[in-house]
ROGU-370690 format. One record per atom (N, C-alpha, C): residue in three letters; x, y, z. Coordinates in steps of 0.1 Angstrom, whole numbers, padded with zeros to 4 digits, always signed. Layout:
REM residues N
alaXYZ...
This chain:
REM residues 357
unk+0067-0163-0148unk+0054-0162-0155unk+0053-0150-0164unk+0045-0152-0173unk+0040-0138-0183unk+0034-0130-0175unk+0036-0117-0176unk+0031-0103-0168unk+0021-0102-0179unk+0008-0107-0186unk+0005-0108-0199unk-0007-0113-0191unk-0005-0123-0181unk-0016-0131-0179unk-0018-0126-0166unk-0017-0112-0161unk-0021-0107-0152unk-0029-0097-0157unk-0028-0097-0169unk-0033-0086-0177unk-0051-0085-0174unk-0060-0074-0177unk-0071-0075-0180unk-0083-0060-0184unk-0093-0057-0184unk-0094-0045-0196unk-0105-0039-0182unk-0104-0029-0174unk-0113-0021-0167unk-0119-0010-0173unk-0129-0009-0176unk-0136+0006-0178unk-0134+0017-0165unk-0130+0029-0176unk-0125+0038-0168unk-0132+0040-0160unk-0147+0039-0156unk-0159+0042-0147unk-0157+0033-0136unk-0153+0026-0134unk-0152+0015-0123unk-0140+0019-0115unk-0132+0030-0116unk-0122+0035-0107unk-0131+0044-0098unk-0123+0044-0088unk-0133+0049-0075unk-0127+0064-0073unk-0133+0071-0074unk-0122+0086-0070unk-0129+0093-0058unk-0139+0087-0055unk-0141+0092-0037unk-0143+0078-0032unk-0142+0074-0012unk-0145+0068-0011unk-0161+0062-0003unk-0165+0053-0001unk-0181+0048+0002unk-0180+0056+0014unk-0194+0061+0013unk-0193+0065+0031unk-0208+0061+0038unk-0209+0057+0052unk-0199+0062+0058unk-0187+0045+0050unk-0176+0045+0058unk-0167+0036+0052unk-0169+0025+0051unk-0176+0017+0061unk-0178+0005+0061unk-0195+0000+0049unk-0197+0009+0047unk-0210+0007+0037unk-0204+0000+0025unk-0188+0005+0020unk-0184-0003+0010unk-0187-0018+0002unk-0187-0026-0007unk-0194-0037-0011unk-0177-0046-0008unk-0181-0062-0002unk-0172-0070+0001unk-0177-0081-0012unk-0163-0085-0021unk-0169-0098-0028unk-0159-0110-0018unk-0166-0120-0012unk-0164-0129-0007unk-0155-0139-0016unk-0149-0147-0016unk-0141-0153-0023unk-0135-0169-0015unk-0144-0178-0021unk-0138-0187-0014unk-0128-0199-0022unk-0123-0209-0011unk-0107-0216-0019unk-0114-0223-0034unk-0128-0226-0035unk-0133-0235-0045unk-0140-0227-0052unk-0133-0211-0056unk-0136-0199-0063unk-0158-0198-0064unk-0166-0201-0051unk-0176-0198-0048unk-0172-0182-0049unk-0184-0173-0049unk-0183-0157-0053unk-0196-0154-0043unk-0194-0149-0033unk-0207-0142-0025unk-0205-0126-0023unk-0218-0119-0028unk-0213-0103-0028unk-0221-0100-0014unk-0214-0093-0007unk-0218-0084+0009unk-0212-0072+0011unk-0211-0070+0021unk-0203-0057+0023unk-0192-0054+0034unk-0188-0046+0039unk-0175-0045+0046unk-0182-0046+0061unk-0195-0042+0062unk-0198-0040+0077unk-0200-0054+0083unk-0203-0065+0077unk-0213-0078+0077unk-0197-0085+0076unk-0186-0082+0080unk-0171-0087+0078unk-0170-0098+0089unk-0173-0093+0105unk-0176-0103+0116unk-0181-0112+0113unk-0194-0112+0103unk-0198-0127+0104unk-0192-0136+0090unk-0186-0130+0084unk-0178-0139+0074unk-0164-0147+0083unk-0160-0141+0091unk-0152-0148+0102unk-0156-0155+0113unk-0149-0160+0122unk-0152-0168+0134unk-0149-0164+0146unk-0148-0165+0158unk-0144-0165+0175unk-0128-0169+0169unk-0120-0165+0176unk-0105-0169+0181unk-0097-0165+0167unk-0106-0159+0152unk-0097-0156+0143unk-0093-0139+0151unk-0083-0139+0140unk-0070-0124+0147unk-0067-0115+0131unk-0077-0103+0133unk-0074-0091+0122unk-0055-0086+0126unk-0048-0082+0115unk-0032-0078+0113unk-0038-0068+0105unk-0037-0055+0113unk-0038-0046+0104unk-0022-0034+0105unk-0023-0031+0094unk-0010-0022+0093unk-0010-0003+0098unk-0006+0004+0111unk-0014+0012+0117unk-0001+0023+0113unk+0002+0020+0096unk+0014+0032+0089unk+0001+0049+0089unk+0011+0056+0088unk+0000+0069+0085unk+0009+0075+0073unk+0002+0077+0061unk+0003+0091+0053unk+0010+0103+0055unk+0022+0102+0049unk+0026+0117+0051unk+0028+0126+0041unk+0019+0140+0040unk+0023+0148+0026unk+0035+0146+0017unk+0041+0135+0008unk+0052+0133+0007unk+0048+0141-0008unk+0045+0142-0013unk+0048+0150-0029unk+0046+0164-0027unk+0060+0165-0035unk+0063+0179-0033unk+0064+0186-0046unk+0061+0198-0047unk+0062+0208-0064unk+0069+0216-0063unk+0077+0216-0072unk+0090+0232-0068unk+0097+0230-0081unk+0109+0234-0080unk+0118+0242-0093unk+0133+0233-0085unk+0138+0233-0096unk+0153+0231-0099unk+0158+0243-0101unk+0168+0247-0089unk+0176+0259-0094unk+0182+0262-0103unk+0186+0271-0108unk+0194+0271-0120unk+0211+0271-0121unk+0214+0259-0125unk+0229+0261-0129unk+0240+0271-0133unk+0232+0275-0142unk+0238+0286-0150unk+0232+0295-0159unk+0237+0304-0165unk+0226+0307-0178unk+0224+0299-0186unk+0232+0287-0187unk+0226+0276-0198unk+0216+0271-0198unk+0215+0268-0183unk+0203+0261-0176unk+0196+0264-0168unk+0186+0270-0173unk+0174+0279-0163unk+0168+0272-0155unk+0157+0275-0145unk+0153+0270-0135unk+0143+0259-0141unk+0139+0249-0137unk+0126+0240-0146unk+0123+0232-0133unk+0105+0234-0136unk+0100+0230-0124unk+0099+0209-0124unk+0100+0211-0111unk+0099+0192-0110unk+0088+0189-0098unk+0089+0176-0101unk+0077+0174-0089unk+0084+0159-0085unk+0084+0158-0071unk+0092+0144-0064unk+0081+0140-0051unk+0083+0125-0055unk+0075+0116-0045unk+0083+0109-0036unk+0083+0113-0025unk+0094+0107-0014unk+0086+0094-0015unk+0098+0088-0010unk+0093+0067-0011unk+0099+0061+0003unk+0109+0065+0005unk+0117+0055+0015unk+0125+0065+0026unk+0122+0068+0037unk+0134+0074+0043unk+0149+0066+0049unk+0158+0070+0044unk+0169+0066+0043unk+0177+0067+0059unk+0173+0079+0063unk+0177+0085+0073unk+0174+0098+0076unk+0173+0102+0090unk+0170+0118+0094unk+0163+0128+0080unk+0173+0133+0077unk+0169+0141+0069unk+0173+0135+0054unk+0175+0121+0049unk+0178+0117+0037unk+0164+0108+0034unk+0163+0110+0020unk+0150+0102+0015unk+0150+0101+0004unk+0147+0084+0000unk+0147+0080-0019unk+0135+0086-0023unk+0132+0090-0035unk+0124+0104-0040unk+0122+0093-0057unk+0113+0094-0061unk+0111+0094-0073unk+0109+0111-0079unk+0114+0115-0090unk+0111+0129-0098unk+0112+0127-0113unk+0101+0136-0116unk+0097+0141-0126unk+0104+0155-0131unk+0106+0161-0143unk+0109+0149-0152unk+0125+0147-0152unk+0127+0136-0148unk+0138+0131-0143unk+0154+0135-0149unk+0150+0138-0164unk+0159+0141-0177unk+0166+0154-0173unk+0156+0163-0166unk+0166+0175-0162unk+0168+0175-0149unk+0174+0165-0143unk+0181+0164-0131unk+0192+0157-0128unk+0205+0166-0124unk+0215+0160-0120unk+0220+0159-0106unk+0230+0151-0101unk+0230+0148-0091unk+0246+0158-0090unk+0242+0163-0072unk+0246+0182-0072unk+0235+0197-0073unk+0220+0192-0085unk+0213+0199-0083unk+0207+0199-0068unk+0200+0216-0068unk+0195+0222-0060unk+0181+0225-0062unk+0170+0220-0052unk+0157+0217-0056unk+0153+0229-0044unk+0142+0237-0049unk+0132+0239-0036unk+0122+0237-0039unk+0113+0234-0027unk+0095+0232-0029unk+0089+0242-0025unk+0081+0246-0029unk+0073+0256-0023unk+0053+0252-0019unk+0052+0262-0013unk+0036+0261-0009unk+0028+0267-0001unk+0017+0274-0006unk+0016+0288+0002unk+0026+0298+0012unk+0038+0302+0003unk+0045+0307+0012unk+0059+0303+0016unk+0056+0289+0020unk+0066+0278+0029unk+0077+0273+0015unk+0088+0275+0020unk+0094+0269+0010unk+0101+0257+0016unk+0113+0249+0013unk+0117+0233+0015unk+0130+0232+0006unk+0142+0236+0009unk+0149+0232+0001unk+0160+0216+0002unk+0160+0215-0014unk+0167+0197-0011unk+0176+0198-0022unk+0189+0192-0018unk+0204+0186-0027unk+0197+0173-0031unk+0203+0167-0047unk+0198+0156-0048unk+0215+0149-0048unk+0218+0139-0043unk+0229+0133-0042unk+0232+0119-0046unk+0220+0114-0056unk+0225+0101-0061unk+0213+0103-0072unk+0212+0092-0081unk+0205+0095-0092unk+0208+0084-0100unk+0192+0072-0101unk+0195+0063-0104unk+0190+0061-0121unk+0187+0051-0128unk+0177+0054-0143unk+0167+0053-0140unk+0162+0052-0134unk+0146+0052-0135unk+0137+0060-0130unk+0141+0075-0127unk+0136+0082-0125unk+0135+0084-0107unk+0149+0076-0104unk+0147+0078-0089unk+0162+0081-0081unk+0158+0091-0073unk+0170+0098-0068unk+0172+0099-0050unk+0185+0107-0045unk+0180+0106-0032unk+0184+0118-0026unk+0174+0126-0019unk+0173+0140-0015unk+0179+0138-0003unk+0186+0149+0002unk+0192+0152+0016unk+0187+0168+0018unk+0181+0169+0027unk+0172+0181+0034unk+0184+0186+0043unk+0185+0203+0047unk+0194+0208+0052unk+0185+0210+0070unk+0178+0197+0073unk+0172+0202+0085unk+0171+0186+0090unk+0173+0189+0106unk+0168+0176+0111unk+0157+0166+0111unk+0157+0158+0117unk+0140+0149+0115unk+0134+0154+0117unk+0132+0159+0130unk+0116+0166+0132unk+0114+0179+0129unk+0123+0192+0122unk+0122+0203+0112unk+0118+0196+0099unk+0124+0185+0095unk+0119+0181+0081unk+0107+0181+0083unk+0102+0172+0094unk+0086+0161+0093unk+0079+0175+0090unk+0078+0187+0098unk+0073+0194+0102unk+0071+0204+0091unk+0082+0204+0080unk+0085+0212+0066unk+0070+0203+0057unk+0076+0192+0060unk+0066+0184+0049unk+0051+0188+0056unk+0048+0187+0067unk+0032+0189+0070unk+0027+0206+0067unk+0039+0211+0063unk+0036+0229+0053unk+0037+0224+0037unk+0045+0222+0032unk+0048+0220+0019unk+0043+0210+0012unk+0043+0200+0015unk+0039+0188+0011unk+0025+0184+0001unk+0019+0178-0002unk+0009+0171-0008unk+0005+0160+0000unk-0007+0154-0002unk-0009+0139-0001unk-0011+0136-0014unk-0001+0125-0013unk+0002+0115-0027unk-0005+0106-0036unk-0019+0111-0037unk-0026+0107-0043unk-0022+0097-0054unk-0032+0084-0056unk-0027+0076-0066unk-0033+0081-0077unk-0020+0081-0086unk-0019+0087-0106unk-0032+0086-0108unk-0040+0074-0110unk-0052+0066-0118unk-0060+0076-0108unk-0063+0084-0097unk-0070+0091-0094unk-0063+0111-0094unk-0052+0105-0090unk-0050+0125-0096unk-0053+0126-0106unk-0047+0118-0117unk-0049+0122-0134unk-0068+0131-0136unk-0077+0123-0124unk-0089+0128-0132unk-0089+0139-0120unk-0086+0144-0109unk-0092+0156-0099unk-0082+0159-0093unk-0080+0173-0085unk-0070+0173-0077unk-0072+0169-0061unk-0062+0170-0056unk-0063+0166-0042unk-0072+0177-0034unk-0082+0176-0022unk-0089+0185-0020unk-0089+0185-0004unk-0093+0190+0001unk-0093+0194+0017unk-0102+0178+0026unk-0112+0172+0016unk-0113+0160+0025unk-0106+0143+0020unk-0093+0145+0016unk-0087+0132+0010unk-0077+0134+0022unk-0078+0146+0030unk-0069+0146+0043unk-0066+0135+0051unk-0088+0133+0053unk-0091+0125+0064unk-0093+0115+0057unk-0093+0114+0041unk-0101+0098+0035unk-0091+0089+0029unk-0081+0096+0030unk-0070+0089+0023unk-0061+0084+0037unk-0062+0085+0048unk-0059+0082+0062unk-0067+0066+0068unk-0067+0057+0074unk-0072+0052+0080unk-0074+0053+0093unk-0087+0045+0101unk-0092+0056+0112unk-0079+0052+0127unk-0069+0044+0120unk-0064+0041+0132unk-0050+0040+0130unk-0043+0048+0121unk-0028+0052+0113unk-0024+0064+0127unk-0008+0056+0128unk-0003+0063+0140unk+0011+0065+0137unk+0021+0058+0125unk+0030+0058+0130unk+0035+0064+0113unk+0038+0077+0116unk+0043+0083+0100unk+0051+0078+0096unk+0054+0080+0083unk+0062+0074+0071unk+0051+0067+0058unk+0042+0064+0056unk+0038+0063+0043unk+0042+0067+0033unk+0039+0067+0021unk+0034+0080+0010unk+0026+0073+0000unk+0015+0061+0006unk+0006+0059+0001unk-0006+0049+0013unk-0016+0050+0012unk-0023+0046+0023unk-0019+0030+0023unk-0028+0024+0032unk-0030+0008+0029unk-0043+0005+0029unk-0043+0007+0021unk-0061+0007+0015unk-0073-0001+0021unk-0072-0011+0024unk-0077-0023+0030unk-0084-0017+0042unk-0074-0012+0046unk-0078-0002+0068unk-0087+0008+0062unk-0090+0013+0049unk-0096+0025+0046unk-0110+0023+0049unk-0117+0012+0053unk-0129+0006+0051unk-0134+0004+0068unk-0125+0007+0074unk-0128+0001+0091unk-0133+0012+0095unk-0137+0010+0106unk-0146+0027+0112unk-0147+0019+0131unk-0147+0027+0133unk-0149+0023+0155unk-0166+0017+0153unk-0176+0013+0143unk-0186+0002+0147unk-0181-0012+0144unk-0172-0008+0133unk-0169-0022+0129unk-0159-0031+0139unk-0149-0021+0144unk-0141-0031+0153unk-0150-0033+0166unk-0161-0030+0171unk-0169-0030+0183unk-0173-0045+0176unk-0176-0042+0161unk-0190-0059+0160unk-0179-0071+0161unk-0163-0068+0153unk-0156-0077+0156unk-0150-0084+0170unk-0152-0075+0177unk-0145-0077+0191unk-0160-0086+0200unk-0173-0077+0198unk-0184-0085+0202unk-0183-0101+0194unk-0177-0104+0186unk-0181-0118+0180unk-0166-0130+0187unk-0156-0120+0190unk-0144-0128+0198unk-0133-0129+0186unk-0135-0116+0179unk-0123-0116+0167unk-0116-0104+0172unk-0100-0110+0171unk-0093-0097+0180unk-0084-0091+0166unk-0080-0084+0175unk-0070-0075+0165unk-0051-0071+0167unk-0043-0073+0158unk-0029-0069+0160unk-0027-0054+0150unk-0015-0051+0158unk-0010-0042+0143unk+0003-0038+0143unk+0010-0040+0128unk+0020-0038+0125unk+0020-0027+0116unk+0038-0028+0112unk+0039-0012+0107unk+0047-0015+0099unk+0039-0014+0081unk+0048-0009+0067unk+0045+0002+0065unk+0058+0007+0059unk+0056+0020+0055unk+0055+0018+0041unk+0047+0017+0031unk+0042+0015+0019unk+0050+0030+0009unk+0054+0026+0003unk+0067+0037-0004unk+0054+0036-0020unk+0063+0049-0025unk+0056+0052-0038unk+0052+0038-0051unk+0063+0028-0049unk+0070+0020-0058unk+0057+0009-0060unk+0047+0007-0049unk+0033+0002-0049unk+0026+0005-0063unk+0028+0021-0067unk+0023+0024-0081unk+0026+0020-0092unk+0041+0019-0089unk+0049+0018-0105unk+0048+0003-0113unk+0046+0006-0124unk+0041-0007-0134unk+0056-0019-0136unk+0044-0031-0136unk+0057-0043-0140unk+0059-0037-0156unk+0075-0031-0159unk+0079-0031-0175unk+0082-0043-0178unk+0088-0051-0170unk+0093-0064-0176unk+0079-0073-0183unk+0083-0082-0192unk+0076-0092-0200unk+0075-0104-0189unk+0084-0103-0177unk+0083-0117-0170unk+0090-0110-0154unk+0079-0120-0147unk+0078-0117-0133unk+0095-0119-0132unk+0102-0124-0135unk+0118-0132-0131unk+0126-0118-0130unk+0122-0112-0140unk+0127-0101-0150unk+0126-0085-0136unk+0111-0091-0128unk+0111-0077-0121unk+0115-0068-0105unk+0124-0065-0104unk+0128-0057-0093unk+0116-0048-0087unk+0115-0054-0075unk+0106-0046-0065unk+0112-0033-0053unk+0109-0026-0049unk+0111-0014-0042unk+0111-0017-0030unk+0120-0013-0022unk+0121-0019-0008unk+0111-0009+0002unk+0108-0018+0008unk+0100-0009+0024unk+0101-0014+0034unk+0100-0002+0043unk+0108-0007+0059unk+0095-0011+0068unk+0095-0020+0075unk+0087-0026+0086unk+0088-0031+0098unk+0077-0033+0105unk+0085-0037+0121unk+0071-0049+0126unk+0075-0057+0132unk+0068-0067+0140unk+0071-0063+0154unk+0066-0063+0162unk+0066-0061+0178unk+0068-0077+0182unk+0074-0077+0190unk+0077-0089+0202unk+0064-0095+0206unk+0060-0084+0210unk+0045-0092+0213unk+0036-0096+0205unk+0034-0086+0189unk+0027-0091+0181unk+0028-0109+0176unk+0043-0106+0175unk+0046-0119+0174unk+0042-0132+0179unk+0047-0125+0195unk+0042-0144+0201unk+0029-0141+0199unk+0016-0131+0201unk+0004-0131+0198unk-0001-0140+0188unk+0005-0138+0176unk+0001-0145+0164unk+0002-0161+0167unk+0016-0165+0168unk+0018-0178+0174unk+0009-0185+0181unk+0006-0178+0190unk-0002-0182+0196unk-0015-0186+0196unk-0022-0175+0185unk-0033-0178+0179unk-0034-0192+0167unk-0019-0191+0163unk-0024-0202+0152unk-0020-0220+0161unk-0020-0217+0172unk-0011-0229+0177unk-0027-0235+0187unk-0036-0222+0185unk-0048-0227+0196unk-0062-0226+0181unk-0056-0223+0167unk-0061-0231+0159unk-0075-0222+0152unk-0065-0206+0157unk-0070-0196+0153unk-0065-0193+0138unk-0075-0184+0132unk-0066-0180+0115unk-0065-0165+0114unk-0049-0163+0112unk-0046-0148+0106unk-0053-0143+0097unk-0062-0135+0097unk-0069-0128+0085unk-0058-0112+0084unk-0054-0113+0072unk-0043-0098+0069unk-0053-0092+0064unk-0053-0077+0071unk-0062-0065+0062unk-0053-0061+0056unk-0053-0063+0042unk-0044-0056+0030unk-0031-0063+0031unk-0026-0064+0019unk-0013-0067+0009unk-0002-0062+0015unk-0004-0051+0022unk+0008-0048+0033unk+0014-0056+0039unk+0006-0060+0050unk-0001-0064+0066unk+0010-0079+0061unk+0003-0082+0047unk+0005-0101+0044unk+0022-0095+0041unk+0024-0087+0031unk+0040-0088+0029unk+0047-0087+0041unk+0045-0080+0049unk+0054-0079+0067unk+0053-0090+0069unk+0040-0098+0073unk+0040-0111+0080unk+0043-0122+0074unk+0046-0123+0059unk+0054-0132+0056unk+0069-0131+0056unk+0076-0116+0054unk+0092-0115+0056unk+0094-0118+0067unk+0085-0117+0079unk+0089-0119+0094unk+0091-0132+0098unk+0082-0144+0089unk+0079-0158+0093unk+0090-0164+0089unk+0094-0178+0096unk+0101-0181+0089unk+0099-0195+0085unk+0102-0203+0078unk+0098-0215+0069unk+0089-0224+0079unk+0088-0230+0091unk+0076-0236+0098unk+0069-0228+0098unk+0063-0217+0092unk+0052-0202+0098unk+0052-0201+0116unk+0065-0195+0118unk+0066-0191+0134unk+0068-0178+0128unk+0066-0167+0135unk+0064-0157+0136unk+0081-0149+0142unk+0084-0142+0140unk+0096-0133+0145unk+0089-0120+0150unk+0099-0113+0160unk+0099-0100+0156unk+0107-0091+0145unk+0109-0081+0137unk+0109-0078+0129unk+0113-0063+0128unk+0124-0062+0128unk+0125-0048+0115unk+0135-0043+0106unk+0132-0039+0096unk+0134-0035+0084unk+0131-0036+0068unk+0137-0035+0059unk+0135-0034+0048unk+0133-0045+0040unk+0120-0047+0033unk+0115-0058+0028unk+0112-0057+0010unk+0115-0064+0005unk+0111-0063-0013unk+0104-0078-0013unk+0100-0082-0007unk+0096-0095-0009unk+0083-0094-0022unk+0084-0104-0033unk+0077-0105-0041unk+0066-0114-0043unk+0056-0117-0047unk+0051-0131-0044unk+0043-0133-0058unk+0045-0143-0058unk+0041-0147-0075unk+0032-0160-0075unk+0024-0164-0084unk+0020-0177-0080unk+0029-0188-0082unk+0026-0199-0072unk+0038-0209-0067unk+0042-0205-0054unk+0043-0195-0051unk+0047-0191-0037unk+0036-0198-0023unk+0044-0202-0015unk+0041-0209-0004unk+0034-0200+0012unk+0026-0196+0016unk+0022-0193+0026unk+0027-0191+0033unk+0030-0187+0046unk+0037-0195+0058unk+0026-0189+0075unk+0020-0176+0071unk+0014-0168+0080unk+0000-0168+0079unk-0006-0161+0064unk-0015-0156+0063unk-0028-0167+0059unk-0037-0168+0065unk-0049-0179+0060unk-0057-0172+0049unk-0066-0156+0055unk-0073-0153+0047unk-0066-0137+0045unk-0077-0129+0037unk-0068-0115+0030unk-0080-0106+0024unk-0079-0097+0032unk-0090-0084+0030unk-0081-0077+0025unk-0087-0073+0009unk-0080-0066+0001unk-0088-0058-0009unk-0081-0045-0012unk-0093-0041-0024unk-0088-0047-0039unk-0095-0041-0048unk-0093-0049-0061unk-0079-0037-0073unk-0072-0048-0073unk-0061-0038-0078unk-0056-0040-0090unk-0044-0032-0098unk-0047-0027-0109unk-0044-0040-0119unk-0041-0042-0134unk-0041-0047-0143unk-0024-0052-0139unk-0016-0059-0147unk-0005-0059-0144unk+0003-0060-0133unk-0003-0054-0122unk+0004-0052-0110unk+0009-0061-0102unk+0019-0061-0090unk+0024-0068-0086unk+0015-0073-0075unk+0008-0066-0071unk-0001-0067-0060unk-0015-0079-0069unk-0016-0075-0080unk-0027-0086-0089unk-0018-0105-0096unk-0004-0099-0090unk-0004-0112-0088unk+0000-0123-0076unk+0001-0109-0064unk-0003-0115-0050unk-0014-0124-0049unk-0023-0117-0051unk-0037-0119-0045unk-0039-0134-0057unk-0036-0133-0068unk-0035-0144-0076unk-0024-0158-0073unk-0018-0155-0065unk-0010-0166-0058unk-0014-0168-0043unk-0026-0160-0042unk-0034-0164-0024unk-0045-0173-0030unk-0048-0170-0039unk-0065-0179-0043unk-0062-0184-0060unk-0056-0186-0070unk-0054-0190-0077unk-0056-0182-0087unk-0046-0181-0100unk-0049-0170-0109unk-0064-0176-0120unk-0070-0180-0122unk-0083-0186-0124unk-0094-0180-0115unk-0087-0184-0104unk-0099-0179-0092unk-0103-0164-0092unk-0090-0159-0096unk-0087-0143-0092unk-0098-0135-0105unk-0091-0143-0118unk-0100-0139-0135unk-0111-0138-0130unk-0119-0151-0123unk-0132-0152-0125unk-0140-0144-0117unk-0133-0136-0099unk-0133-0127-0095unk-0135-0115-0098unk-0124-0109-0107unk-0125-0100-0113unk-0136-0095-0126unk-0141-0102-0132unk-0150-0106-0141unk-0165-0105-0136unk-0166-0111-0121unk-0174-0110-0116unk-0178-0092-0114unk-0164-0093-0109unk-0164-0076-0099unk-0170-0065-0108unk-0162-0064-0119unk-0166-0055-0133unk-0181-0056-0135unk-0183-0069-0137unk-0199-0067-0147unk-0212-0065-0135unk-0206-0067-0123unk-0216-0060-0115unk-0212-0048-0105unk-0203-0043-0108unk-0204-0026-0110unk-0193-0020-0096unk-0184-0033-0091unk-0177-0029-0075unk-0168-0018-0084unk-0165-0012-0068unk-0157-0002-0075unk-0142-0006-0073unk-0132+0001-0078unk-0120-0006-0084unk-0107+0005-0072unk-0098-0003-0069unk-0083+0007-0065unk-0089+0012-0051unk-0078+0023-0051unk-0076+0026-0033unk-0085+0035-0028unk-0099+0036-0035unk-0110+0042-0029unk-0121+0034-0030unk-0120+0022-0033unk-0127+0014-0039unk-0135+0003-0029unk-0140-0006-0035unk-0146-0015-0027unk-0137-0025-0025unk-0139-0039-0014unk-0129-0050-0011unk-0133-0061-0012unk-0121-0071-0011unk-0129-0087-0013unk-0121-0090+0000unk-0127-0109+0001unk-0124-0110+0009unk-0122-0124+0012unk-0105-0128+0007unk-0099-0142+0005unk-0095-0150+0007unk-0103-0162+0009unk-0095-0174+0016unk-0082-0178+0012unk-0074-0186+0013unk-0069-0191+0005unk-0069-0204+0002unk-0058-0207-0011unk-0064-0220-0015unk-0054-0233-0010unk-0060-0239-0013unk-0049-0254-0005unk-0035-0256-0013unk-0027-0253-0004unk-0014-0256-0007unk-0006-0273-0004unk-0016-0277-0002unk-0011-0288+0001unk-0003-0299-0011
């Protein structure tokens, strides 16, 4: 398909750069398979579901992954010039795929340090792809690294929100969701940003349970489709895990006639690389690029708590192949002229899907 007809025009005011508080106050646009449009909110979520349905939330945590520092200097030809790199993927122990800036003065052999208050971080870069993405090897083990990054580091705020403010002392806790355990992010999952300990009490009081799996959501979520055609676009790999039990849980739920509700685009990418063509469920781990475009087939997910995402993006033609790219326009159209707010601080919808039959 044309990346053209994913296209569409947001005023810059409808990006969210703090989030609703308390969290659940956020606005929900309902979204049903016969593109009906009901506006509510995130707390009032239980009663848009039923008894015996099962929340999949993704329980990844955030880790300072953007780092600022200098490129050593070569030689006197080539003086020191500062770069800034977004770790995306850990490769291993102390190795990790890195996007950097600006990419033109970096060779592979250079010597990077990061600094920050004091703390410094030094990294070899050792491969070096075109697109502005490389792969760091840290001269310290895993848990000296982890431990370097929670001094040095940044949280990785998304562009469409650094570009207007910097990062500040409470995006610590708001860019976290309240139930993120298992490090490696370097971007939240936005969807879990909206939950709070009332709201899983009203769902659990109503007989809606909960699972949770683990993507680690890499930088590459940000980066824009260049291609003219979905055919055309290579996606960024991320690592994930299904538990044994999550698994038969799910199974089990859909076999007594329960429905998977995925919180966020994560949650649904894991649980569909896990399923396999009857939607049975696996356990699960590793590295997923799975794409989904409209035409794509279901196999796990029924419904999809998601916030509203960008123009272009790969994620706006997820959600466009869960409920129909019509459905999604008219959604979006709606969302704008009545004032939701937009991206990963933003407000959420919340989508059935449509019949695949």
């Amino acid at each position: 398909m044309r990346v053209d007809e994913f296209d569409f025009e947001l005023p810059s005011e409808s990006i969210a750069l703090r989030p609703a508080s308390p969290r659940d106050s956020a606005r929900l646009l309902v979204i049903q398979p016969d593109g009906r449009l009901t506006d509510d909110i995130v707390s009032n979520l239980p009663s848009c579901l039923k008894s015996g349905d099962v929340l999949v939330l993704n329980d990844t945590k955030v880790i300072p992954a953007q780092l600022e520092g200098v490129r050593l200097p070569r030689s006197p030809e080539f003086p020191p010039a500062k770069v800034s790199a977004t770790l995306h993927m850990r490769i291993g122990g102390s190795v990790w795929d890195a996007f950097i800036r600006p990419a033109k003065k970096i060779q592979v052999g250079d010597q990077l340090v990061f600094e920050k208050d004091g703390v410094s971080l030094q990294a070899e870069v050792t491969k070096k792809g075109d697109s502005g993405e490389v792969q760091l090897v840290f001269p310290l083990n895993a848990a000296e690294l982890d431990a370097a990054l929670f001094s040095v580091g940044h949280i990785p705020l998304p562009p469409y929100i650094a570009s207007k403010r910097a990062e500040d002392s409470h995006d610590k806790a708001d860019y976290q969701t309240v139930y993120a355990r298992e490090e490696g992010a370097v971007a939240a999952p936005t969807a879990g940003l909206h939950f709070t300990a009332e709201l899983f009490s009203s769902l659990k009081e109503r007989g809606i349970t909960t699972q949770f799996v683990t993507l680690h959501v890499g930088a590459g979520t940000f980066l824009p489709v260049k291609a003219d055609d979905t055919a055309d676009h290579k996606m960024h790999f991320e690592t994930g895990t299904v538990s044994d039990d999550v698994a038969k849980a799910l199974n089990t739920t859909r076999a007594e006639g329960g429905r998977i509700v995925s919180v966020g685009t994560t949650s649904l990418r894991l649980l569909e690389s896990a399923a396999n063509e009857n939607g049975t469920l696996s356990a699960y781990h590793g590295a997923t690029d799975i794409f989904i475009t409209p035409g794509y087939k279901f196999k796990m997910v029924d419904i999809l708590m998601t916030n509203f995402h960008l123009p272009r993006s790969t994620l706006m033609m997820l959600v466009s192949a869960f409920s129909g790219l019509e459905t999604m326009r008219s959604a979006y159209r709606h969302a704008i002229a009545t004032g939701y707010r937009f991206y990963s601080y933003g407000d959420a919808s919340l989508l059935f899907r449509q019949d695949q039959t």
